[in-house]
VMD Tcl script that draws the C-alpha trace (Angstrom):
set ca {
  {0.00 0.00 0.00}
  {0.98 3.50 -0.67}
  {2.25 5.41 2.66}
  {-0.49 7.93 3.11}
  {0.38 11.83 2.55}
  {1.49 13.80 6.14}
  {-0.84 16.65 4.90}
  {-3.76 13.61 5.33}
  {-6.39 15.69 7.67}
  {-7.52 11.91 9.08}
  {-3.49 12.11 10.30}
  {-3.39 15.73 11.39}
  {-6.97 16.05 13.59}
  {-5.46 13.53 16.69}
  {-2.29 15.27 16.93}
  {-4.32 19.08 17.25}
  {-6.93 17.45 19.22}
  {-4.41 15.95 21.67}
  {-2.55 19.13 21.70}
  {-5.89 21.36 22.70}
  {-6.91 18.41 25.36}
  {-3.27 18.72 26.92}
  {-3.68 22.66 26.36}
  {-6.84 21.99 28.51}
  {-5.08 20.19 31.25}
  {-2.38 22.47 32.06}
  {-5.33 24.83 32.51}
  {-7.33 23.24 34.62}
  {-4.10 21.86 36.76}
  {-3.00 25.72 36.59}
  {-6.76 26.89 38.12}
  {-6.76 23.98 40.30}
  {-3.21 25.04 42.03}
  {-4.02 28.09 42.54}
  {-7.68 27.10 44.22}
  {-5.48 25.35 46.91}
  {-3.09 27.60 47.24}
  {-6.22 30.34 48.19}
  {-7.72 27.64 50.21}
  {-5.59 25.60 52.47}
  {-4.07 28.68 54.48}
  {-7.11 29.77 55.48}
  {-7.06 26.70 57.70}
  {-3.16 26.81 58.75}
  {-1.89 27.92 61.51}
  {-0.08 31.20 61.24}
  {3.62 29.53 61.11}
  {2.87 27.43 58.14}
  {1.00 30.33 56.22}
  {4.37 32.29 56.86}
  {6.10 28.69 55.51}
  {3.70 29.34 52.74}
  {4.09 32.65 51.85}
  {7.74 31.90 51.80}
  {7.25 29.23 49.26}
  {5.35 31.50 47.19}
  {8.47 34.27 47.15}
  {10.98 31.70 46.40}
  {8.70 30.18 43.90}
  {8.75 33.36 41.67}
  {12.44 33.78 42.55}
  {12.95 30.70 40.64}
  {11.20 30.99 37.74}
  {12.91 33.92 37.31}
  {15.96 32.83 37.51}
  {14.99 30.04 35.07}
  {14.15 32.29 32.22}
  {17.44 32.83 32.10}
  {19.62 28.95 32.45}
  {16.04 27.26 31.45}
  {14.67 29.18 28.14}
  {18.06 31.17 27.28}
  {20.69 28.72 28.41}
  {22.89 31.08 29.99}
  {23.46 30.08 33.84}
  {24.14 32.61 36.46}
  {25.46 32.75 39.75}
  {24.82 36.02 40.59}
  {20.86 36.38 40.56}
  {20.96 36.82 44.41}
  {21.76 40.90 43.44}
  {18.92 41.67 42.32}
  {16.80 39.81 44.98}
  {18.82 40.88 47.85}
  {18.63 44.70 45.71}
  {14.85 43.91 45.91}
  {14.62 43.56 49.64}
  {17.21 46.80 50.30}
  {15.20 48.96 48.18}
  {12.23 48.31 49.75}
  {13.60 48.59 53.44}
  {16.21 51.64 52.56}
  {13.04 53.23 51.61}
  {10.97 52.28 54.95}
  {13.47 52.99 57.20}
  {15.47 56.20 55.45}
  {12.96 58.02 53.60}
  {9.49 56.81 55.19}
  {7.99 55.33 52.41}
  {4.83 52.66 52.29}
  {6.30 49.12 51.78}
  {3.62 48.76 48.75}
  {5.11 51.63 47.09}
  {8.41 50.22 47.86}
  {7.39 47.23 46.72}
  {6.18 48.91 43.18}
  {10.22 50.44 43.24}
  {12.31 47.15 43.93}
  {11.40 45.60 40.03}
  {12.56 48.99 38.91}
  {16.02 49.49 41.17}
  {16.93 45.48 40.22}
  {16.05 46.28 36.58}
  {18.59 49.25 36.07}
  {21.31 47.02 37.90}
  {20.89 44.27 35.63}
  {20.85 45.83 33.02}
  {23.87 48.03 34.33}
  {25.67 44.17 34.75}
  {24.48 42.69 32.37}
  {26.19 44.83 29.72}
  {29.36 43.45 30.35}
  {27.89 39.86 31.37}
  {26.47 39.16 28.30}
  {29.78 39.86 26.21}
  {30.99 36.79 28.13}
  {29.72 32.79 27.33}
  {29.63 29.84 28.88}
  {31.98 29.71 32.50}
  {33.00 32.77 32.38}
  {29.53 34.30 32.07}
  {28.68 32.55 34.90}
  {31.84 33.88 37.01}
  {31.54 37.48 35.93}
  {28.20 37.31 37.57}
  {29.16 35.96 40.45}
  {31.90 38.55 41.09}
  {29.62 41.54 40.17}
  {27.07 39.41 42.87}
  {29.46 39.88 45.79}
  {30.54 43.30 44.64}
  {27.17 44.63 45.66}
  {27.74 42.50 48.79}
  {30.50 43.65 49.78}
  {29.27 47.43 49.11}
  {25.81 46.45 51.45}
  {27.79 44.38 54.20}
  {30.02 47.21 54.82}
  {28.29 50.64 54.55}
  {27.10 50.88 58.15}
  {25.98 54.41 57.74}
  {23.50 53.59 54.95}
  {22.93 49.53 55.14}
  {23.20 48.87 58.47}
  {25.95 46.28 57.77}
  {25.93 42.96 59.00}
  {23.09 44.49 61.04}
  {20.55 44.59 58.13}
  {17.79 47.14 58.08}
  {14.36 46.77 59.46}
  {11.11 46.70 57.58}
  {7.56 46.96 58.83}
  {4.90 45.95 57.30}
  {1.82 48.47 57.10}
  {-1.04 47.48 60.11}
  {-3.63 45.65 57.46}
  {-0.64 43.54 55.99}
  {0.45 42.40 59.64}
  {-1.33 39.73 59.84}
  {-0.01 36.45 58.67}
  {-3.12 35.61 55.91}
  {-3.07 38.90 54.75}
  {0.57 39.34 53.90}
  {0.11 35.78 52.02}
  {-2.46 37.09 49.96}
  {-0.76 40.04 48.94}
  {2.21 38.66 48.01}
  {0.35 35.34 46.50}
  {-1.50 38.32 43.91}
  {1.44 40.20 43.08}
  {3.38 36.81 42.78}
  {0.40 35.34 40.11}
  {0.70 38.67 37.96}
  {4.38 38.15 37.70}
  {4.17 34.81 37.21}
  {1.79 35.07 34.18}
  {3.86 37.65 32.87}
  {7.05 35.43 32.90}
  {4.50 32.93 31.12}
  {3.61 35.54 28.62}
  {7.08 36.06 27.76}
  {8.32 32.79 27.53}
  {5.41 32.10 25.25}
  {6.16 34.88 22.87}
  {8.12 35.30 19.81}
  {10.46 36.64 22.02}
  {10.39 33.11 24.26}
  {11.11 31.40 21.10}
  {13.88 33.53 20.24}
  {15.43 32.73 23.36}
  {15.35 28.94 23.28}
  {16.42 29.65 19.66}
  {19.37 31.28 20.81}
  {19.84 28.31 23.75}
  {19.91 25.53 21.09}
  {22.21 27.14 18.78}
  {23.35 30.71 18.70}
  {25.34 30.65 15.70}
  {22.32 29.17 13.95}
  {19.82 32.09 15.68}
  {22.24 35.08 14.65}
  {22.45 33.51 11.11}
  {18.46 34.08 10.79}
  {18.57 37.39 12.26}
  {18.41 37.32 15.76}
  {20.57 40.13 17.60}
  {22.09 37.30 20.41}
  {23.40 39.78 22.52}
  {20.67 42.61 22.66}
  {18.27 39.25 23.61}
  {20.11 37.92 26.08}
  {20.51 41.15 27.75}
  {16.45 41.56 27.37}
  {16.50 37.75 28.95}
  {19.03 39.22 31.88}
  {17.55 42.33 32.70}
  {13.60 40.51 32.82}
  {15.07 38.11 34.95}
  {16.61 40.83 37.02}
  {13.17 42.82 37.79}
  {11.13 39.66 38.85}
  {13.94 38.59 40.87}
  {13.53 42.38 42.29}
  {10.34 41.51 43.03}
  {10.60 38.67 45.31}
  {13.53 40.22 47.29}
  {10.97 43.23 47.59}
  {8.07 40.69 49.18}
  {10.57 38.49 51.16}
  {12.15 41.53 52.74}
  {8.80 42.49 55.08}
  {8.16 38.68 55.15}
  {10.81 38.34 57.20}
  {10.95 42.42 58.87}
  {14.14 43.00 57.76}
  {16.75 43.14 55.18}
  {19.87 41.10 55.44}
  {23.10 41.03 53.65}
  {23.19 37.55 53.39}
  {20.42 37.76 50.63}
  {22.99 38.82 48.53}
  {25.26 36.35 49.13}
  {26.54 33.93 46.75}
  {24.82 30.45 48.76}
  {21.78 32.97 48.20}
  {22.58 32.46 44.05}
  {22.64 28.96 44.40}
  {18.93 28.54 45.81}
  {17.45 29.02 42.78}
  {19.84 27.26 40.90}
  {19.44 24.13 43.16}
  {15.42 24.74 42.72}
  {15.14 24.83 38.75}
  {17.78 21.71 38.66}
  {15.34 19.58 41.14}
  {12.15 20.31 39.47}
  {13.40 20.79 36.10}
  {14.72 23.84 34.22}
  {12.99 22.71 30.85}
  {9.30 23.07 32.04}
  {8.24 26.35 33.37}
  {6.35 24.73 36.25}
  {9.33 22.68 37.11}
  {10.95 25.51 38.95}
  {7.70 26.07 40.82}
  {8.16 22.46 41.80}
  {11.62 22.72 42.93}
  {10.93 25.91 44.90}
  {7.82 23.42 47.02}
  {10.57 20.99 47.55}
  {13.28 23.00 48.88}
  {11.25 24.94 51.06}
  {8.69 22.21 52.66}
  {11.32 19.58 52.83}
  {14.40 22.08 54.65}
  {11.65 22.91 57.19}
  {10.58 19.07 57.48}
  {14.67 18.45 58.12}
  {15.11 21.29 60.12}
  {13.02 19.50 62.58}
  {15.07 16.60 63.16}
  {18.63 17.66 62.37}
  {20.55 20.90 61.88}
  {21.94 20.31 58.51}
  {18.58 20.55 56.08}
  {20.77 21.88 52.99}
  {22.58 18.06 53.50}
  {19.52 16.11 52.72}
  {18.36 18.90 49.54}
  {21.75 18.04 48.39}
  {21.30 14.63 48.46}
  {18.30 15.18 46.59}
  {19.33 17.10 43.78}
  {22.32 14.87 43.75}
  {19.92 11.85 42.68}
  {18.05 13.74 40.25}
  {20.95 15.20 38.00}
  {22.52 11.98 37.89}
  {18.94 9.82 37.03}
  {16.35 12.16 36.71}
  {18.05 14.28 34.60}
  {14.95 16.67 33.65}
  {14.05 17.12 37.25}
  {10.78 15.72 38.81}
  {8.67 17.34 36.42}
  {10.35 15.72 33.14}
  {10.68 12.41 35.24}
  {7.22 12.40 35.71}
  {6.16 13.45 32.25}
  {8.40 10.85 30.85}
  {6.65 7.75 32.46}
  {3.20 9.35 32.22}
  {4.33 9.66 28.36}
  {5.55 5.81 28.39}
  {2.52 4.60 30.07}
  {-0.04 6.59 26.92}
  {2.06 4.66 24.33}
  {2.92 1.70 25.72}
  {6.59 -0.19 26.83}
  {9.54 0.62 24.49}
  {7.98 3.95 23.98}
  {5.99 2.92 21.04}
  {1.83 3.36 20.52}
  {-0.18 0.93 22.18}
  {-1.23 -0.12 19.02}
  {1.06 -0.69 16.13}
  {0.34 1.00 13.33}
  {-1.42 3.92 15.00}
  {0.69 7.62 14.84}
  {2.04 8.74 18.04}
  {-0.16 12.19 18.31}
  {2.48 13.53 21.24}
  {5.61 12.06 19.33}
  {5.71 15.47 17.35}
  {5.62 17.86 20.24}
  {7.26 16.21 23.36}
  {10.38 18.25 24.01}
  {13.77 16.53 24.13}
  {14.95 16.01 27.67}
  {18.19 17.92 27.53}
  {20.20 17.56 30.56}
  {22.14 20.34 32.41}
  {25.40 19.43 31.02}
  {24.29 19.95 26.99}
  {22.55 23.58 28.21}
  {26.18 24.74 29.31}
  {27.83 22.87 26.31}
  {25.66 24.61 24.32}
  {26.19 27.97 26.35}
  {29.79 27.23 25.85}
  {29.75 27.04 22.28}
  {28.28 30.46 21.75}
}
mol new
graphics top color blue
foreach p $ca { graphics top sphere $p radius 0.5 }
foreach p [lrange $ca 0 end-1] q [lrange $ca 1 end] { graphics top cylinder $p $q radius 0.2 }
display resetview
C-alpha cells in the first residue's frame, strides 16, 4: 500500500486534538493550584502560612531565575543581586525616607532592573563559564558594598522593615504577596510564550544558527538578563517584610545557588518545574530542620539523585513515564500501526550538562 500523505487531515486532527486536550489540562491543573493555594491557608496555623508565603516568594524567585539557564541557556550565579537589591530597596526606603512598603514594593522591580541591566552589559559579552563567574563577582561586589556601609545599610546588622497594620497579619501578607506573585508569574509565562520566548530557546539551542536568521544574540540575552533581574527584584521586595528585615546575606553567593538548586530539582525545561523545585526545597528544609541541623545536607542529596537519574528534574521524570505509560513499553503506541499524536511535540529532555555545552559554544 501507498504510505499515506502527512498533509492527510484523518493524520493531522489527533495530533491538534491531543494538543488542545493537553492545552486543557495544564489549565485546569493551573486553576486547580491556585484554588489550593487560596484555600488551604485559610485553615493553617499562622507559622505554616508564613512557611507558605515563603514558598510562594521563592517560587517566583525561581522561575525567574529560570528564564534565564532554562529558556536562554545562559546560567548565572549572581541572581541573588537583584533579589537581595529587591529587599534593600524596599527597606532603605521604609526605614530612610518613610515610604509605604507597597510603594516600595512597586520600586524594587525597577532598582533590580537598572542594575541588571547596568551588569548585564558586560555579562552578556561573556559565554559559557565565564559568564557565569563574571556574575558571580559583580554578585558579591554589591555584597560587599551592602555588608560594609554601616551608615546607609546597616551592615551585618541589616535594616528593618515593617509591614503596614492591614498587611500584619499572617493571611493577609500571604495574599498580597500570593497576587502580586500570580501577575508576575503570568507575565514570565507571557514572555516565555512569545516570539520573544522562542527567540530565546532559539538562541539556547544554537546561537550561531539564531544570529544567522537574524536574531541580535546579545541585545536578547541582555532583554532575557535584565527581565530576569526585575522579577527577581520583586521577590527580594516581598521576602524583605516577610521576614521584617533586610539582610546582607540575601545577597550572598549560597543565596545564588537557591534558585539554581530549585530549577535543577524540578526541572529547568518546564516552566512549572521551577515552581516544583521551589515546594521541595522549602517544605522539605523545614521538614529536616526539625530533626537535624543540617537541612541543605539532605536537599543536596536530593538534587544529587536527580541530576545523575532524573536528569529533567521531577517534572520531566514524571512526564516521561506518564508519556511511556499513553504509548505503551519501548515507547511505542499501544497499538502498532497507529501515529504517536504527542511524538511530534514532546520536548527533548536535555540535561544540564548539553545547556552549558551549548552555552559554551556560543
Amino acid at each position: 500500500m501507498a504510505q499515506a500523505s502527512t498533509n492527510d487531515p484523518g493524520k493531522v486532527r489527533p495530533a491538534v486534538l491531543s494538543g488542545l486536550l493537553r492545552q486543557r489540562w495544564s489549565l485546569l491543573g493551573w486553576l486547580a493550584f491556585l484554588v489550593v493555594l487560596t484555600v488551604v491557608p485559610l485553615f493553617m496555623g499562622e507559622s505554616y502560612v508564613y512557611l507558605t508565603t515563603n514558598f510562594v516568594i521563592m517560587a517566583l524567585y525561581a522561575v525567574s531565575f529560570n528564564l534565564l539557564l532554562g529558556q536562554t541557556g545562559m546560567l548565572s550565579f549572581g541572581h541573588a543581586a537583584y533579589f537581595g537589591l529587591g529587599a534593600y530597596t524596599v527597606a532603605l526606603l521604609w526605614s530612610r525616607l518613610s515610604i509605604a512598603v507597597f510603594p516600595a514594593i512597586l520600586l524594587a522591580p525597577l532598582v533590580a532592573g537598572v542594575a541588571a541591566l547596568a551588569i548585564g552589559l558586560f555579562c552578556v559579552r561573556l559565554t559559557g563559564m565565564y559568564f557565569a563567574m563574571l556574575t558571580l563577582a559583580f554578585a558579591q561586589l554589591i555584597f560587599t558594598v551592602v555588608f560594609e556601609w554601616y551608615s546607609f545599610t546597616g551592615g551585618d546588622n541589616g535594616l528593618p522593615v515593617m509591614p503596614p497594620d492591614y498587611l500584619l497579619a499572617a493571611r493577609r501578607y500571604y495574599y498580597f504577596s500570593l497576587v502580586i506573585v500570580i501577575v508576575c508569574t503570568a507575565l514570565l509565562r507571557l514572555i516565555v510564550s512569545s516570539p520573544f520566548g522562542s527567540a530565546l530557546a532559539a538562541i539556547r539551542e544554537n546561537p550561531e544558527r539564531a544570529a544567522f536568521v537574524g536574531i541580535n544574540v546579545r541585545l536578547y540575552q541582555l532583554a532575557a538578563f535584565v527581565f530576569a533581574g526585575v522579577f527577581s527584584g520583586v521577590a527580594g521586595g516581598l521576602m524583605a517584610p516577610l521576614q521584617q528585615m533586610a539582610f546582607p546575606s540575601m545577597l550572598f553567593w549560597t543565596q545564588s545557588a537557591d534558585p539554581v538548586l530549585m530549577a535543577l530539582t524540578g526541572g529547568i525545561h518546564s516552566f512549572t518545574g521551577p515552581i516544583v523545585g521551589a515546594a521541595v526545597f522549602v517544605f522539605l528544609n523545614f521538614a529536616v530542620t526539625t530533626v537535624f541541623d543540617y537541612p541543605l545536607f539532605a536537599f543536596g542529596a536530593l538534587v544529587l539523585i536527580v541530576v545523575l537519574f532524573f536528569p529533567g528534574g521531577i517534572v520531566g521524570a514524571t512526564e516521561r513515564l506518564l508519556g511511556q505509560r499513553r504509548r505503551g513499553p519501548a515507547g511505542y503506541p499501544a497499538e502498532a500501526g497507529e501515529p504517536d499524536p504527542e511524538a511530534a511535540t514532546m520536548e527533548p529532555d536535555r540535561s544540564v550538562a548539553q545547556v552549558g555545552s551549548n552555552a559554551g559554544n556560543q
